[in-house]
N, C-alpha and C positions, 0 to 999 in steps of 0.2 A: 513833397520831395520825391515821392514814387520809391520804386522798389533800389534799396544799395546793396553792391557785391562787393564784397572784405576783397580787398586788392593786397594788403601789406596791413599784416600785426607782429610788433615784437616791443618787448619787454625787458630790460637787463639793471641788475641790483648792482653796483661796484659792490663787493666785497670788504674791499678797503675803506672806503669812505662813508659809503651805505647812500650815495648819489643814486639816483633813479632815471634812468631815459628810456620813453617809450612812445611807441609812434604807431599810429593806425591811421591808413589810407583806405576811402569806400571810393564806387565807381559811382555814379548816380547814372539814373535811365534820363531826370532831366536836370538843367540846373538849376540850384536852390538861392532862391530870390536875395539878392544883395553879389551875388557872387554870374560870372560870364563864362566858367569851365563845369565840368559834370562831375565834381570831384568833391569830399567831403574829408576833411584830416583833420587830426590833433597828432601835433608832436609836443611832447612835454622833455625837459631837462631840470633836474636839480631836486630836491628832499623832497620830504611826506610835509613838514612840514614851512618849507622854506622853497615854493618855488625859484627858477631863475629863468628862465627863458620857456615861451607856450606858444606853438603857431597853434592858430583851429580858424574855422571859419563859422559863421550862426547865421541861420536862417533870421535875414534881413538885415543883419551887421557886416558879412562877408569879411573877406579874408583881413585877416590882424595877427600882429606879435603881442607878447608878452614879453616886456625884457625889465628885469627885477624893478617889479614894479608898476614899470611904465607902460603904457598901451598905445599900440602905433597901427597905421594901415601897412599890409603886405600889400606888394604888385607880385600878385600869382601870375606865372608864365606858364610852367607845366610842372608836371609833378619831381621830375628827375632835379629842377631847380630848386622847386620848396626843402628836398632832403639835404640839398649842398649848401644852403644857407643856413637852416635849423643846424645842423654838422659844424657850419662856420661856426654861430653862436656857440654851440654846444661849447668847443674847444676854447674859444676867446673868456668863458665864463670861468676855465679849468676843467673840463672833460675832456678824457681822453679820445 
């Protein structure tokens, strides 16, 4: 996978609910087998212990969701799309 550069980390607890979303984007130097962009992410939505929606991509799986439960292929375009979708989910699940 070669060397990754932290591009986007953040973390937030709702207060209210105790819901968890947190999202980290790397750069990669090249791209990581299964996947045709230089990019490496997890975005996570929903409790510690009750996921509800998970983008990530894995060396030789490439890009997929998690949506409660279920497991599907992402078509990654770039990154500024992966966050407007993850955000979709988020909101459609009950996040604010």
């Amino acid at each position: 996978m070669g060397k990754a550069t932290l591009i986007f980390r953040d973390k937030q607890v709702d207060p209210v609910d105790g819901s968890i979303t947190e999202m980290a984007l790397w750069q990669l130097a090249d791209p990581m087998p299964g996947c045709k962009h230089r990019f490496k992410y997890r975005l996570f939505y929903g409790y510690a212990d009750r996921p509800l929606v998970r983008y990530d991509n894995e060396r030789g799986k490439g890009d997929h969701r998690h949506v409660e439960g279920r497991e599907e292929r992402y078509g990654f375009r770039d990154e500024k799309q992966l966050i407007e979708d993850f955000l979709a989910d988020r909101r459609r699940l009950g996040g604010k």
